[in-house]
DSSP file (Angstrom, degrees, kcal/mol; ACC not computed):
  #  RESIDUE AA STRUCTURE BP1 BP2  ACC     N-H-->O    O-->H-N    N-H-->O    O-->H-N    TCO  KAPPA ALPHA  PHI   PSI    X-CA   Y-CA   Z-CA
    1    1 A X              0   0    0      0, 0.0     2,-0.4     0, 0.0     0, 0.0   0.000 360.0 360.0 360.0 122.4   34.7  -60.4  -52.1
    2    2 A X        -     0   0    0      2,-0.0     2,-0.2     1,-0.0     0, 0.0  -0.726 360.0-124.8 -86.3 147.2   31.8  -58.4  -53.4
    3    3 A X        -     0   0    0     -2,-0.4    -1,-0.0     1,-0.1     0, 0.0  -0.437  26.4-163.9 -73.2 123.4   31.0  -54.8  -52.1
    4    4 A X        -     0   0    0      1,-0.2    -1,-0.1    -2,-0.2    -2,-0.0   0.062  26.0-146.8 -98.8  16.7   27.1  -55.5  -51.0
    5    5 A X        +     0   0    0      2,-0.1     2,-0.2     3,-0.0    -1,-0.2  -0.006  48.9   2.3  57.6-134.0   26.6  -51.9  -50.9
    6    6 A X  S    S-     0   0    0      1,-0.1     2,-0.1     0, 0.0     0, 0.0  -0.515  78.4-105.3 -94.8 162.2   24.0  -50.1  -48.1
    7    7 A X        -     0   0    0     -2,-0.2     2,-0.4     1,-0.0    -1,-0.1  -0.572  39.9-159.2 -91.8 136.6   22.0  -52.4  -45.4
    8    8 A X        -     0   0    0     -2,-0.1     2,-0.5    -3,-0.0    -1,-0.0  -0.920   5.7-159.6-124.4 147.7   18.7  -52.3  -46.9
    9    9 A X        -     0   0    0     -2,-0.4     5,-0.1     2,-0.0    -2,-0.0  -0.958  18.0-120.4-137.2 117.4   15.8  -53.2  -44.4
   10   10 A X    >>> -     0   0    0     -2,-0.5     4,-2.5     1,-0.1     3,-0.6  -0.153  35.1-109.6 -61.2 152.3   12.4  -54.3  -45.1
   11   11 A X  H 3>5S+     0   0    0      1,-0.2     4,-0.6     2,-0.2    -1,-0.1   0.707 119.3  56.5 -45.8 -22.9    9.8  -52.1  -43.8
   12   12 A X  H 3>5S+     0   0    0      2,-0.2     4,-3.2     3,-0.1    -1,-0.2   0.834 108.6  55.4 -74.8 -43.8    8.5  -53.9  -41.3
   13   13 A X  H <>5S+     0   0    0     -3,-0.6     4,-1.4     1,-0.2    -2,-0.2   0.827 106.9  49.9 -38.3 -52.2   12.2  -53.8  -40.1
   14   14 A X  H  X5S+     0   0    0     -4,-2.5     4,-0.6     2,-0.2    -1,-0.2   0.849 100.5  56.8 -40.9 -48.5   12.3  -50.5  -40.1
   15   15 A X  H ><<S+     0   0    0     -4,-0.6     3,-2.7    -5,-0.5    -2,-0.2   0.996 109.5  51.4 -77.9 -50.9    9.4  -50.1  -38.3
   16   16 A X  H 3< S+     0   0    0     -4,-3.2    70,-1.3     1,-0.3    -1,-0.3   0.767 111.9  47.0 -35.1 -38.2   11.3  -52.4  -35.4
   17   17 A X  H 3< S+     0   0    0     -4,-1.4     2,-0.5    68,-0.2    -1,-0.3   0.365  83.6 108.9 -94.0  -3.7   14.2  -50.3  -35.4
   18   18 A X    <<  -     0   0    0     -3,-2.7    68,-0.2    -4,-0.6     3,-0.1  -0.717  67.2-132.8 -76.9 124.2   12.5  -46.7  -35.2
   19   19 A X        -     0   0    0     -2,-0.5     2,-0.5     1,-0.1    -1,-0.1   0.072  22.3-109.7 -69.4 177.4   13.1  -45.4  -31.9
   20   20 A X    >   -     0   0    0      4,-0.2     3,-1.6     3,-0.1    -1,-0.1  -0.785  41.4-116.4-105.3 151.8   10.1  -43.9  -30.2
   21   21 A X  T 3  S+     0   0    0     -2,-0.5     4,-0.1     1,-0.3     3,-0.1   0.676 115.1  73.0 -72.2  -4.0   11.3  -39.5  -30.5
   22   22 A X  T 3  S+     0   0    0      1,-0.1     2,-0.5     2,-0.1    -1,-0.3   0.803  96.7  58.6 -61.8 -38.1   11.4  -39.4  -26.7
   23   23 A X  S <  S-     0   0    0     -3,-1.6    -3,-0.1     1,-0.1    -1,-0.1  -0.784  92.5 -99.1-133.0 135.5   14.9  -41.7  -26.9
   24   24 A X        -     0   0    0     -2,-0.5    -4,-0.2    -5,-0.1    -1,-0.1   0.216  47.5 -99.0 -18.0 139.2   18.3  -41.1  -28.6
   25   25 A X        -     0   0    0     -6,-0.1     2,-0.3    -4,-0.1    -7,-0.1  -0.249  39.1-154.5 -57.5-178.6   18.8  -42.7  -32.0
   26   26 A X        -     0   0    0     -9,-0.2    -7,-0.1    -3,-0.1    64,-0.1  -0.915  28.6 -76.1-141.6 165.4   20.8  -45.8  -31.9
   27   27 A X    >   -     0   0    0     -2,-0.3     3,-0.7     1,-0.1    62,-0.1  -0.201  24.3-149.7 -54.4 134.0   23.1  -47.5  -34.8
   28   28 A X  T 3  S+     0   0    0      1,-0.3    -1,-0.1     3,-0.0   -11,-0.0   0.503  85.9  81.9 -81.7  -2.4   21.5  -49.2  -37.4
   29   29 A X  T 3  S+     0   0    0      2,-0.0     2,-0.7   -22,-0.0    -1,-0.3   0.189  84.8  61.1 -75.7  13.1   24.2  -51.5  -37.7
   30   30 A X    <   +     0   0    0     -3,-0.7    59,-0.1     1,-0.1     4,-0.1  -0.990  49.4 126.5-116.0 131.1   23.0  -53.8  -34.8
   31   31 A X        +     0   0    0     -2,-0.7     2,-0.5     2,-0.1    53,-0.1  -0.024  49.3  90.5-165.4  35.5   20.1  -55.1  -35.5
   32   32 A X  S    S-     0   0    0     -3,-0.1     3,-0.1    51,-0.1    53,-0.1  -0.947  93.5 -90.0-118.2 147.2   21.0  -58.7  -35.0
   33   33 A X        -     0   0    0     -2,-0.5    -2,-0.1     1,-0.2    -1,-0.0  -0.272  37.6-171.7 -48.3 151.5   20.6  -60.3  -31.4
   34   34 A X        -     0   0    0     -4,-0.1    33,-0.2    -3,-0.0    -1,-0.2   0.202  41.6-121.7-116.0   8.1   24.1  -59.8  -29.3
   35   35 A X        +     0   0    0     -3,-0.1    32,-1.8    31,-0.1    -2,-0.1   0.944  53.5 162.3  35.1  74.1   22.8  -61.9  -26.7
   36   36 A X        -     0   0    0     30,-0.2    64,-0.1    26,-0.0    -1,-0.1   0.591  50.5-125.4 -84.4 -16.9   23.0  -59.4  -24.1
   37   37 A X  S >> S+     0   0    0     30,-0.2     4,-1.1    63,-0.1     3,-1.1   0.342  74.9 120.2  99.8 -12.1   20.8  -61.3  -22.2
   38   38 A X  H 3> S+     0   0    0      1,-0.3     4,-2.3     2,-0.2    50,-0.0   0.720  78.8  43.8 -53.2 -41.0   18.3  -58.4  -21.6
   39   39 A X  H 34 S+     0   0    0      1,-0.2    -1,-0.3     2,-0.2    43,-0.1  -0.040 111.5  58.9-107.1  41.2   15.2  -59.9  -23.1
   40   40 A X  H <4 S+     0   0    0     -3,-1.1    16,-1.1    16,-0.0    -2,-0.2   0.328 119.4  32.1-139.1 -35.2   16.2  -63.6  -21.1
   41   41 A X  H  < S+     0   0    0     -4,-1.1    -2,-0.2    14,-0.2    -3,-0.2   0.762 110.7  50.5-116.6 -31.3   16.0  -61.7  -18.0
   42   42 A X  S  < S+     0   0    0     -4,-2.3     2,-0.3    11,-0.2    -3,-0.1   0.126  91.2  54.2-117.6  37.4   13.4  -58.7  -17.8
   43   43 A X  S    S-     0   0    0      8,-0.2     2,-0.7    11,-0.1    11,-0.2  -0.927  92.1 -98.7-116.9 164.8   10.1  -59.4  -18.7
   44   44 A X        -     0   0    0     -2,-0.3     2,-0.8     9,-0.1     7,-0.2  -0.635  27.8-157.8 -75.8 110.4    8.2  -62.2  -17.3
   45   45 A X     >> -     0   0    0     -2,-0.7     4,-2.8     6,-0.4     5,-1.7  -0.557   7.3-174.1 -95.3  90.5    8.0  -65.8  -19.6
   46   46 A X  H >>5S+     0   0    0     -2,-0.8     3,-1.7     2,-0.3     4,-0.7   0.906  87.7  57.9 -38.3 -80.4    4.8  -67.6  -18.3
   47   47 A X  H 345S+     0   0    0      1,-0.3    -1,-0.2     2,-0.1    -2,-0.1   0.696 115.2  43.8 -40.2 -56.9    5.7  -70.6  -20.4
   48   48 A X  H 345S-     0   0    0      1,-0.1    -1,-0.3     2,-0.1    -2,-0.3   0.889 106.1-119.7 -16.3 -70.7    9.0  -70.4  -18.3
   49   49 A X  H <<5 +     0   0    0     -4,-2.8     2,-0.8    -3,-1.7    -3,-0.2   0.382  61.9 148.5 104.4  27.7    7.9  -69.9  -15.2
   50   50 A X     << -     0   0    0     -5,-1.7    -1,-0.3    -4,-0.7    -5,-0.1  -0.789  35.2-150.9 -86.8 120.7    9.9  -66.4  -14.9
   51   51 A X    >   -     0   0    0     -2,-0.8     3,-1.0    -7,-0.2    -6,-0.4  -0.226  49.2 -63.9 -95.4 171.4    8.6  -63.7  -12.9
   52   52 A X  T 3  S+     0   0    0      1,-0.2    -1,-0.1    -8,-0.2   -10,-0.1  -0.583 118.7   4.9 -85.2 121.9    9.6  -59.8  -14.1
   53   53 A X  T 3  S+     0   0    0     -2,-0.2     2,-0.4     1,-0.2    -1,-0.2   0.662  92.0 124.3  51.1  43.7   13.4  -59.1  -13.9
   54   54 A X  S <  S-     0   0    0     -3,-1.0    -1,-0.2   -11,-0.2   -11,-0.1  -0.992  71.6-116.4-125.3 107.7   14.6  -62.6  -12.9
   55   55 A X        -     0   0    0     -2,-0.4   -14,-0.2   -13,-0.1    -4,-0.1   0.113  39.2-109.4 -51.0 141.8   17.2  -63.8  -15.3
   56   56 A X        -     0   0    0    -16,-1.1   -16,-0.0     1,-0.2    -1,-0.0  -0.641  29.3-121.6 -71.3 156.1   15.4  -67.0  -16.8
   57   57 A X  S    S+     0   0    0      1,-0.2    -1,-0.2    -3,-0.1    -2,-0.1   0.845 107.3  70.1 -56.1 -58.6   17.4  -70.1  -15.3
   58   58 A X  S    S+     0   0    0    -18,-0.0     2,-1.2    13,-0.0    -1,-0.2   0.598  74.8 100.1 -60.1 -26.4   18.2  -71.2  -18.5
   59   59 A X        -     0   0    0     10,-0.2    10,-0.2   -19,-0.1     8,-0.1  -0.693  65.8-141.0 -82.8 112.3   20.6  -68.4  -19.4
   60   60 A X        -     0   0    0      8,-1.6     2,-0.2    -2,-1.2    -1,-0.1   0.647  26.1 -92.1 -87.3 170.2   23.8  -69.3  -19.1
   61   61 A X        -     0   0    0      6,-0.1     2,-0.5     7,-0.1     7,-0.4  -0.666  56.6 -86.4 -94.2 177.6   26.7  -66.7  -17.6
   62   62 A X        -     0   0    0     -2,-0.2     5,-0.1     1,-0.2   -26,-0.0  -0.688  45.5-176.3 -87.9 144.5   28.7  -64.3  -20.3
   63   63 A X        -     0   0    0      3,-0.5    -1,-0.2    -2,-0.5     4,-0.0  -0.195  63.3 -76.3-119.0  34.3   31.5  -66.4  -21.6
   64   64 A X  S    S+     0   0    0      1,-0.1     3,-0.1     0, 0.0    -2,-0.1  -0.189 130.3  66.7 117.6 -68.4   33.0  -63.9  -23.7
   65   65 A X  S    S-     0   0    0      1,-0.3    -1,-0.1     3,-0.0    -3,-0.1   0.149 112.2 -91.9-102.8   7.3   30.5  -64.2  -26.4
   66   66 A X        -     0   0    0    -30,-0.1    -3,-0.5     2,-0.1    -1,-0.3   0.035  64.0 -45.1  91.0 150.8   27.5  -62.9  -24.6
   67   67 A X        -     0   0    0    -32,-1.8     2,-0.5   -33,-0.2   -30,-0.2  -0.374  60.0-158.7 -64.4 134.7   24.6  -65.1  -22.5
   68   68 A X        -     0   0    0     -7,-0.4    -8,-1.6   -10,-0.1    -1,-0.1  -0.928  18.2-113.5-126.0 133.4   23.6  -68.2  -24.4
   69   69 A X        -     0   0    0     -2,-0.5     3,-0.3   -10,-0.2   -10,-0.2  -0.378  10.9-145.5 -53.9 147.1   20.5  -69.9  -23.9
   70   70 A X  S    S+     0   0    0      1,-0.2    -1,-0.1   -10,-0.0   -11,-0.1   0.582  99.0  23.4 -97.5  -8.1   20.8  -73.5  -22.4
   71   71 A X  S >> S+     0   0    0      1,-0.1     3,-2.3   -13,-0.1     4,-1.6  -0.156  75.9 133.8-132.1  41.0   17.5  -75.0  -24.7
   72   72 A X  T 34 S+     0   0    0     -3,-0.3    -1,-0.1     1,-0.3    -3,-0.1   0.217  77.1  54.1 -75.6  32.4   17.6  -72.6  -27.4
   73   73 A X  T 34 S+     0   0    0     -3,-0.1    -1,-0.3     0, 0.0    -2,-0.1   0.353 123.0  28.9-131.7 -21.7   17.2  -75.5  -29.5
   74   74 A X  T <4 S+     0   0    0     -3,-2.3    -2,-0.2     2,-0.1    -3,-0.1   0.233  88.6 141.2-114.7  -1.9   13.9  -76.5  -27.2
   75   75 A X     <  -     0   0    0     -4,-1.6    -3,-0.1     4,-0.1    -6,-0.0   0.033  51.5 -94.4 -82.3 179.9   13.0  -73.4  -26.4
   76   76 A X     >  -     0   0    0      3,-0.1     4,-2.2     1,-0.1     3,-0.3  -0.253  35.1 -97.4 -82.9-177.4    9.3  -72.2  -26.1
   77   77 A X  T  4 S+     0   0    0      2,-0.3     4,-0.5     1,-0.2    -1,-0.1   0.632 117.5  46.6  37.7 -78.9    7.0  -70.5  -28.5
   78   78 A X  T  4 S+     0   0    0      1,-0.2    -1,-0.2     2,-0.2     4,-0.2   0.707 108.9  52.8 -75.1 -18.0    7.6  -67.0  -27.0
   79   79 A X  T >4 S+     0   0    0     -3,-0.3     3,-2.5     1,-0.2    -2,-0.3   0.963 110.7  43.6 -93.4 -32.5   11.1  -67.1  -26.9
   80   80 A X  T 3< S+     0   0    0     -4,-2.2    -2,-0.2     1,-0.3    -1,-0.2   0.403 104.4  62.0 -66.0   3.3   11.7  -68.1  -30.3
   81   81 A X  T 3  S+     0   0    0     -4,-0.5    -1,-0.3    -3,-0.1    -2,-0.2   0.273  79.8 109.4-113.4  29.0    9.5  -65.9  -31.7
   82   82 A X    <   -     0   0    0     -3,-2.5     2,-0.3    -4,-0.2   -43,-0.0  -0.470  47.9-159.1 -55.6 148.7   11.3  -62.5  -30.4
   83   83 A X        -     0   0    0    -67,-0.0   -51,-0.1   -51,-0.0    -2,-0.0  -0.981  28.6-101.6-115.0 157.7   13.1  -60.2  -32.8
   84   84 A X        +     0   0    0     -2,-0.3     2,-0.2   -53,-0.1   -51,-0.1  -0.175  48.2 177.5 -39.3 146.5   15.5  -57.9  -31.9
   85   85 A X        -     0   0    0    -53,-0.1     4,-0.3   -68,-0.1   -68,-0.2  -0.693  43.9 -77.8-147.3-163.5   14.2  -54.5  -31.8
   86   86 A X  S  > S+     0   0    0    -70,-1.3     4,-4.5    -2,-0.2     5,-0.2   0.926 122.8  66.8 -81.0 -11.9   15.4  -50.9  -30.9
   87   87 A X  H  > S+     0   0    0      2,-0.2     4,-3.6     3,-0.2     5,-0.3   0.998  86.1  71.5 -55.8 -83.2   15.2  -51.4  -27.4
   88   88 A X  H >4 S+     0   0    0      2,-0.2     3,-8.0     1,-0.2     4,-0.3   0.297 105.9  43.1  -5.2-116.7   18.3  -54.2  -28.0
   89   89 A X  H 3> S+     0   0    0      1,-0.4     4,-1.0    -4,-0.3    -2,-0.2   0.570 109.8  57.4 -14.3 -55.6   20.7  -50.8  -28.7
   90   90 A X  H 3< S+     0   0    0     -4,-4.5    -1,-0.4     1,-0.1    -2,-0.2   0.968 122.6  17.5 -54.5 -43.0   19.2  -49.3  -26.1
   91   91 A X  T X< S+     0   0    0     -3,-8.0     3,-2.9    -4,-3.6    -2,-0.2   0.972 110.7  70.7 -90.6 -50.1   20.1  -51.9  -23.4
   92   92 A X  T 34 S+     0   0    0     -5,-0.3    -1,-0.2     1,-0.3    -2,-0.1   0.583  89.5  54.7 -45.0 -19.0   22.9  -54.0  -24.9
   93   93 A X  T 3< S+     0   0    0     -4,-1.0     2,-0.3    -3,-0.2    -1,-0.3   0.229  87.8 102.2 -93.9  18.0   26.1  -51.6  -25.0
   94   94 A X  S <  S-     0   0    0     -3,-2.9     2,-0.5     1,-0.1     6,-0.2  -0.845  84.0-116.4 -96.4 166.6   25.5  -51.0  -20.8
   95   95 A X  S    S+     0   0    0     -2,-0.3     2,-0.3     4,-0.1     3,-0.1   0.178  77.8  39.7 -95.2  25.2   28.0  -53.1  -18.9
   96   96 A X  S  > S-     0   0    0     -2,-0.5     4,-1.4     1,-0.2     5,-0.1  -0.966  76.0-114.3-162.8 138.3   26.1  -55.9  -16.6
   97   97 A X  H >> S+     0   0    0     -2,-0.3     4,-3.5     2,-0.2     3,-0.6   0.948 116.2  63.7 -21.8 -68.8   23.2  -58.2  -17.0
   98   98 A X  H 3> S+     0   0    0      1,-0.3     4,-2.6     2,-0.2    -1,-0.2   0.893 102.5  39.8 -28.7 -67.1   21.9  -55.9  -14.2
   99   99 A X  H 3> S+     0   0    0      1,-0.2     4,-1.3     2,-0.2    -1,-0.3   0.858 114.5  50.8 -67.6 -33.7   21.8  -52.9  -15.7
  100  100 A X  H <X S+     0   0    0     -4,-1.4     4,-2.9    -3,-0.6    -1,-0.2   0.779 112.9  48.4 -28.5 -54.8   20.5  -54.0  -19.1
  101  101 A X  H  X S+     0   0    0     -4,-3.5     4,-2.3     1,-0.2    -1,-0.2   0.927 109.8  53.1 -80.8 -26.4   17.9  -55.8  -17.4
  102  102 A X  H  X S+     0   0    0     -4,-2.6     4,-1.7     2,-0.2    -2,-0.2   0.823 114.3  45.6 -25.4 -67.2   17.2  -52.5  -15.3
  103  103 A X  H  X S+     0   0    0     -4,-1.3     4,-1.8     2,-0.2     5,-0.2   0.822 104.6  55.4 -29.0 -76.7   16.9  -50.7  -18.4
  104  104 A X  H  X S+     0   0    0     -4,-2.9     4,-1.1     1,-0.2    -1,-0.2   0.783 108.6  46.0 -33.8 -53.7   15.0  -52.6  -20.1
  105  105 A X  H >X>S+     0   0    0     -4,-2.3     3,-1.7     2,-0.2     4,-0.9   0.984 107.2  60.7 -62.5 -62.2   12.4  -52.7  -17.6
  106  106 A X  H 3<5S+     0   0    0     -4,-1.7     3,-0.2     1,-0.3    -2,-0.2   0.753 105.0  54.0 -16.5 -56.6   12.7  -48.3  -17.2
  107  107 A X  H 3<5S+     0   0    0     -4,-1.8    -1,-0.3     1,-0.2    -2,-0.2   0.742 118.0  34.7 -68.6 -28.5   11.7  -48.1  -21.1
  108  108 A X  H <<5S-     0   0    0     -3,-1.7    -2,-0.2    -4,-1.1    -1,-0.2   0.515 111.2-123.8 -91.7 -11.9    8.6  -50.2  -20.4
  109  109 A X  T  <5 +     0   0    0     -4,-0.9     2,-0.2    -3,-0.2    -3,-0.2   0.788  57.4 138.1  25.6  72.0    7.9  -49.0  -17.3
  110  110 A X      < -     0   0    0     -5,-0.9     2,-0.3    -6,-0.1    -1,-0.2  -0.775  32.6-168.0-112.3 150.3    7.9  -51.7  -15.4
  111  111 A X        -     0   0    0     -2,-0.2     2,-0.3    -3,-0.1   -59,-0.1  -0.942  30.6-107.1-138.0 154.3    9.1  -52.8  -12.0
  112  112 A X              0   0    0     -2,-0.3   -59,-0.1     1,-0.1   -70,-0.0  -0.747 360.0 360.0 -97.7 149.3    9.4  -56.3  -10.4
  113  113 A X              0   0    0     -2,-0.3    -1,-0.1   -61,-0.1   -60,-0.1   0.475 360.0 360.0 -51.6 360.0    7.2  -57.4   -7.9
């Protein structure tokens, strides 16, 4: 196995992964979805039918391996073009859907109807 040295990140990556200076850094080693379930569950998906901080139907429970979409293979438009961003770190290491989605919403500062 070759050594692939330091994780090199295009800029535009970068720019996704720069924390705002209000909030803690976080690792730059996740920056791949963990499927924490966070962005499945607190904002609101029109094409869905999802209202703000209602886990979308379609997301599955954690089996171990993190929430898996049940039509990521159909799914729409908006959800297939998210990327992970720094927000991920921020929510994914707290321990329940709940709180993640909690979170998530706090940093945006949003609340559900």
């Amino acid at each position: 196995m070759t050594a692939r040295g330091p994780l090199r990140l295009t800029p535009e990556a970068q720019a996704r992964f720069t924390h705002p200076p209000e909030y803690a850094p976080r690792s730059p080693v996740t920056l791949d979805c963990t499927a924490c379930g966070a962005c499945c569950a607190a904002p609101d998906i029109y094409a869905l039918h999802k209202p703000l901080g209602v886990p979308c139907v379609n997301l599955g429970p954690d089996q171990g391996c993190g929430h898996l979409c049940a039509i990521y293979a159909t799914r729409p438009s908006v959800c297939r073009g998210y990327q992970p961003d720094w927000v991920c770190g921020e929510v994914a290491p707290l321990p329940t859907l709940a709180a993640r989605t909690r979170r998530f919403l706090e940093i945006y500062g949003l609340q559900p109807d």
